[in-house]
Structure formats: C-alpha cells, structure tokens
RODO-2510 file (C-alpha; in nm, 4 decimals, decimal comma):
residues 202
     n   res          X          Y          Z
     1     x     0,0000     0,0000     0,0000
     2     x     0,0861     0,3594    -0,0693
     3     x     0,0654     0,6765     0,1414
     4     x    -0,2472     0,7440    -0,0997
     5     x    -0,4134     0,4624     0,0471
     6     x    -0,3209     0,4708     0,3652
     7     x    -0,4052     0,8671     0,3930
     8     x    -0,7492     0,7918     0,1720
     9     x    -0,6483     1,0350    -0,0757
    10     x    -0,7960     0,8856    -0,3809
    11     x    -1,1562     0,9902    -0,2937
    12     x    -1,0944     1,3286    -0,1832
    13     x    -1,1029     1,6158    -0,3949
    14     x    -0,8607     1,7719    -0,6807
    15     x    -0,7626     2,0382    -0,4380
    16     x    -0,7142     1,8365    -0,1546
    17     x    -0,5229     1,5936    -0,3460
    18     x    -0,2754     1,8648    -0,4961
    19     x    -0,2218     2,0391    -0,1611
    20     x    -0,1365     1,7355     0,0366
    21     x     0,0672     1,6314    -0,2050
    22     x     0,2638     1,9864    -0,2239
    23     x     0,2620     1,9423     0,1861
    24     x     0,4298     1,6069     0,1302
    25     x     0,6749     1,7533    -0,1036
    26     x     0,8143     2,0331     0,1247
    27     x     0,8229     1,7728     0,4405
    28     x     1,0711     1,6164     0,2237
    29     x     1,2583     1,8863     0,2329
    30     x     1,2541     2,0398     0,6141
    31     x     1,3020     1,6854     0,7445
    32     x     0,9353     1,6723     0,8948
    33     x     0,7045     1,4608     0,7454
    34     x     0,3813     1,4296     0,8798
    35     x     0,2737     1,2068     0,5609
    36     x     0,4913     0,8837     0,5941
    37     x     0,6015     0,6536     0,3365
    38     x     0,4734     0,3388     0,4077
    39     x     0,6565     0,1335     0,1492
    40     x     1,0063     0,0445     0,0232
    41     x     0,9753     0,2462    -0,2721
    42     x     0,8467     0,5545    -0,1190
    43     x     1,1119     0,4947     0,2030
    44     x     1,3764     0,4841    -0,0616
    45     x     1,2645     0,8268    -0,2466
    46     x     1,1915     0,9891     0,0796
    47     x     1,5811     0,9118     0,1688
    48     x     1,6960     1,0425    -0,1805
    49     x     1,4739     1,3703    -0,1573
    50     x     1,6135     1,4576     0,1951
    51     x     1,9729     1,4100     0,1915
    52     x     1,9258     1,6287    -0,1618
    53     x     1,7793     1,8767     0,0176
    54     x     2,0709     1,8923     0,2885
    55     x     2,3007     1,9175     0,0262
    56     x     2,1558     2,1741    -0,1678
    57     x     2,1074     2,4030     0,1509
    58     x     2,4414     2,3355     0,2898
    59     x     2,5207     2,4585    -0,0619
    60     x     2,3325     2,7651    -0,0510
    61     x     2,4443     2,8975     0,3054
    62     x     2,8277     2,8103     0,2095
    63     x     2,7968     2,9790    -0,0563
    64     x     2,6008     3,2815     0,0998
    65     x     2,8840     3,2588     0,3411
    66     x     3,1230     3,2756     0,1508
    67     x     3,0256     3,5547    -0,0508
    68     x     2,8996     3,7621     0,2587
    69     x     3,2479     3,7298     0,3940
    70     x     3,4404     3,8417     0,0847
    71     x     3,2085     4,1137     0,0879
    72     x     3,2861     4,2603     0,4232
    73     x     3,6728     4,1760     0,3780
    74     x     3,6609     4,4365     0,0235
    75     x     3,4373     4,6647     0,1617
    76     x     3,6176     4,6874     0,5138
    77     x     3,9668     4,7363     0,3268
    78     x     3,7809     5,0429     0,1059
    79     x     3,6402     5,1965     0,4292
    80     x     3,9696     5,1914     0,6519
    81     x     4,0806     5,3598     0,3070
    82     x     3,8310     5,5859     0,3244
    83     x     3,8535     5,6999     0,6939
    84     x     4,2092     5,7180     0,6788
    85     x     4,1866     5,9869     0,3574
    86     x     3,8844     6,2141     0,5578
    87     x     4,1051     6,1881     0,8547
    88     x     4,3939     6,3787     0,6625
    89     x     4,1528     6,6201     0,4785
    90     x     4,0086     6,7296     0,8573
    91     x     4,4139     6,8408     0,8976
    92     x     4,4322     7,0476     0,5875
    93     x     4,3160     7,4028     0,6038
    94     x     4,1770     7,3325     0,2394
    95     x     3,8091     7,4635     0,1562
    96     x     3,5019     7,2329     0,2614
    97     x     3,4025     7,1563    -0,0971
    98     x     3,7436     7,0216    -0,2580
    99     x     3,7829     6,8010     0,0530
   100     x     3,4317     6,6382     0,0000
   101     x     3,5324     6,6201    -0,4093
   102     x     3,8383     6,4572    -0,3019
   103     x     3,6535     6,1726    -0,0956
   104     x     3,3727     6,1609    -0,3840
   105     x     3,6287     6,0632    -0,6374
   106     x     3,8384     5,8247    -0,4455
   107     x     3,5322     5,6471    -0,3463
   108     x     3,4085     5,6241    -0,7385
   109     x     3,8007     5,5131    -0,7870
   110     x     3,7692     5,2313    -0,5673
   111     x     3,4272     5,1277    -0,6592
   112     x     3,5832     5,1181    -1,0436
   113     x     3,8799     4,9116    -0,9328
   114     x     3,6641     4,6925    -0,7117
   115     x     3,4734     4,6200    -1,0274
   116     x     3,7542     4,5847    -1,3403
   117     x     3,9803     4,4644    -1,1090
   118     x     3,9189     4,0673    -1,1404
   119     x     3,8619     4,1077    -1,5408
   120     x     4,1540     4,3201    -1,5344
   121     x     4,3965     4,0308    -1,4206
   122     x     4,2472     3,7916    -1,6399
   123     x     4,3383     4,0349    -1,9354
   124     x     4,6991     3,9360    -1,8551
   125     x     4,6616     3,6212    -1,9118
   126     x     4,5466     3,6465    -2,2774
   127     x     4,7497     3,6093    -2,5343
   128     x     4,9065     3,9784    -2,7371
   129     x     4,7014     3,9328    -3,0518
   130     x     4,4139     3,8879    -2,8953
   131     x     4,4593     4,1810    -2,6374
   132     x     4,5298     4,4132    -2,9686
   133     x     4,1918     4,3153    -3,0981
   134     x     4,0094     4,3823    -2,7507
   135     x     4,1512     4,7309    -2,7077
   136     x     4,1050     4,7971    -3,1206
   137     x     3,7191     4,6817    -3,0959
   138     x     3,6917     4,9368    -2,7733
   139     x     3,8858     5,2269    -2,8734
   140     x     3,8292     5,2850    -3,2241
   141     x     3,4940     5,3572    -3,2577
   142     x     3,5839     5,6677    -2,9578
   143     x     3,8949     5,8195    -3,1359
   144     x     3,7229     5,7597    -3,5135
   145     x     3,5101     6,0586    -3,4536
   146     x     3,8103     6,2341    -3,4855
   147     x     3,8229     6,2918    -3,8972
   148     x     4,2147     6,2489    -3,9102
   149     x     4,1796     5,9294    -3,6633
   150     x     3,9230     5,7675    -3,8768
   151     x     4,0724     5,8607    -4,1961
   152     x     4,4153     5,6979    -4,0548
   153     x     4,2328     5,4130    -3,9774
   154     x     4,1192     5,3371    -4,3145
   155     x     4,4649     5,4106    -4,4344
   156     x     4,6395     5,2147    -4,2149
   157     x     4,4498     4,9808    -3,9907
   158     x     4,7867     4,7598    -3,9008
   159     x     4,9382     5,0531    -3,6988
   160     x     4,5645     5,2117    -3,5663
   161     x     4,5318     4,8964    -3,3807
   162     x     4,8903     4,9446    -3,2185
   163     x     4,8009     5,2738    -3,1418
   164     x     4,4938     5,1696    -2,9315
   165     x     4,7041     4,8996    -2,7843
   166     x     4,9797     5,1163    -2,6451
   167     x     4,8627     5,4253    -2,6884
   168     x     4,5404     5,4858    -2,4967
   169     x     4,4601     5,4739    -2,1365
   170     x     4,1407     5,5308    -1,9216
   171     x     4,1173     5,7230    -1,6067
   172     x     3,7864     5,9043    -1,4287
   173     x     3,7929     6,2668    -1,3185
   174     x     3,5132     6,4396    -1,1251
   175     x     3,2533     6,7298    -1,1594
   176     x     3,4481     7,0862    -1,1791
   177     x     3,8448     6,8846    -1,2442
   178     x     4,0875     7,0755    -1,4099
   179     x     4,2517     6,8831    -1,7130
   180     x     4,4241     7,1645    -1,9015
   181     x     4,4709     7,5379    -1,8618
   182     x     4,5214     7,7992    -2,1732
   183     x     4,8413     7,8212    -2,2708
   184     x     4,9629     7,5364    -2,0352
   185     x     5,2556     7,3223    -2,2167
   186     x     5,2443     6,9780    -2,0677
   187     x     5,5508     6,7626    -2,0571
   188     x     5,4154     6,4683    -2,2205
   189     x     5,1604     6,5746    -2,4927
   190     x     4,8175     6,4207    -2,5070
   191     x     4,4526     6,4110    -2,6477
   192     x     4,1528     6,3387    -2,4120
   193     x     3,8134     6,1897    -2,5115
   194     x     3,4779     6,1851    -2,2740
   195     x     3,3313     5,8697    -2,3276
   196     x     3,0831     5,9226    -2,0640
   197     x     2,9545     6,1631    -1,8267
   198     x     2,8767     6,5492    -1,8559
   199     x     3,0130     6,8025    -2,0893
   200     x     3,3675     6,9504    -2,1139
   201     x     3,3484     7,3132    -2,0614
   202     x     3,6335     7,5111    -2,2334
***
C-alpha cells in the first residue's frame, strides 16, 4: 500500500489531493514529514529527496557565506581607506568643498577598481594578438570621430590597432576637475576623449 491509500487520498477532492501532495513535497525537504512513506519504494525516495535537500542548503548557506564574507573583507579594506583619507583632509586648512570632491572621487576610484579589477587580471593572461583586438574593438569607434583618426584608420588599420594597444589609457575625473589650462605646455603631450559623463566646458 501507498501513502495514498493509507491517507485515503484517492476519494478526496482535486484540491485536496494537490495540496497534500505539495505538503508532502516540502516535508521532504525540512526533514518533517507528517505524511509517511509506508513502502520500500516511497522509504527509498523519501531518503533520496532529503539528503538532496541537505546538500543543496548546505550549498546555498556556504555559498552565501562565503560571498557575505568576501564582501565585508573588500568593503572593510575600502572603508579603513576611506577613513584614513577624511582623517587627513580634517588636517588640511583646504576649503570644505574640494575636501568632499576629493573623498567623492576616491570612493568612485575604488568602486571602479573593485569592479575591473578581477577582469583586469584575467586580461593578462590572454594572449598579445588577442589583447590588440580587444583594445582595437573598444577604442576605435571613440577616437574615429576624430576625422584624421578615422581617416588613418582606413589608411592604415595595421598601426591604428597598435596605437589603441599602447597608446590609450582610461582614467575618471570628477565634476568641476581641471585637465588643461590655456596656454599650459604639458611635458608629455596628449589628447583626451569623454566617453561618458557630462560636458567639457572650455
């Protein structure tokens, strides 16, 4: 016999019969069944169903765990950070507002290294060529509004690849930063482009 028969389930409703059986599915899972197998076959299954269920949830709190902790480890590192920079700034006669544009943007810098930094490391590990191609397929299409960068890159595609290989570099800058002044000569001579963000104001 069955835990059908033994429970009369076949006569009772549609209803009844789906929510017993739904009952009967979860008290496999907790580990407290108040419908009992009451043959080999269903002893067997109810065995199979529970020890899957303790290693799925041991599963699902290690790896809760697990990322919990690595969470508090980054984001304990980034706040000692942190309160060690606004601890300086509160020593500097500097004005109010630069101080709290200096925390904003070294808490967007850490949030952006937090985030590239894993994919970052794997990048070293792929091969030259390939690495060429990456920073060609993510450069170009920034620089080619440029007409003599697009131009060149019909002309010569070869060496426009090298050049957004070696040549090009990201960095972040905040709301009111300084990149250039008029008639300032810098010692290494270079081009920006905003990719994102607000507008440049000359």
């Amino acid at each position: 016999r069955t835990w059908i028969e033994v429970y009369d389930i076949v006569e009772a409703s549609l209803v009844y019969q789906y929510f017993v059986s739904y009952h009967w599915a979860l008290a496999n899972f907790s580990g407290h069944m108040e419908v009992n197998p009451q043959n080999e076959t269903e002893r067997i299954f109810a065995v199979l169903t529970s020890f899957s269920a303790f290693v799925v949830a041991a599963w699902v709190v290690s790896s809760i765990t697990t990322a919990m902790t690595r969470l508090e480890v980054v984001t304990a590192h980034d706040t000692r950070l942190l309160s060690s920079l606004q601890e300086m700034l509160m020593e500097l006669p500097i004005p109010v507002n630069l101080k709290w544009r200096l925390q904003k943007n070294a808490k967007h810098t850490l949030d952006e290294q937090r985030k590239n930094e894993p994919a970052a490391e794997l990048m070293k590990l792929i091969s030259e060529p390939l690495r060429v191609e990456f920073h060609y397929e993510m450069y170009s299409p920034m620089i080619g509004n440029h007409p003599f960068f697009r131009y060149y890159s019909k002309v010569c595609p070869a060496l426009m690849r090298h050049v957004c290989h070696i040549a090009i570099d990201k960095f972040f800058i905040s709301a009111g930063d300084v990149l250039f002044l008029e008639g300032e000569t810098p010692p290494v001579p270079r081009m920006y482009f905003a990719c994102s963000g607000g507008h440049l104001i000359y």
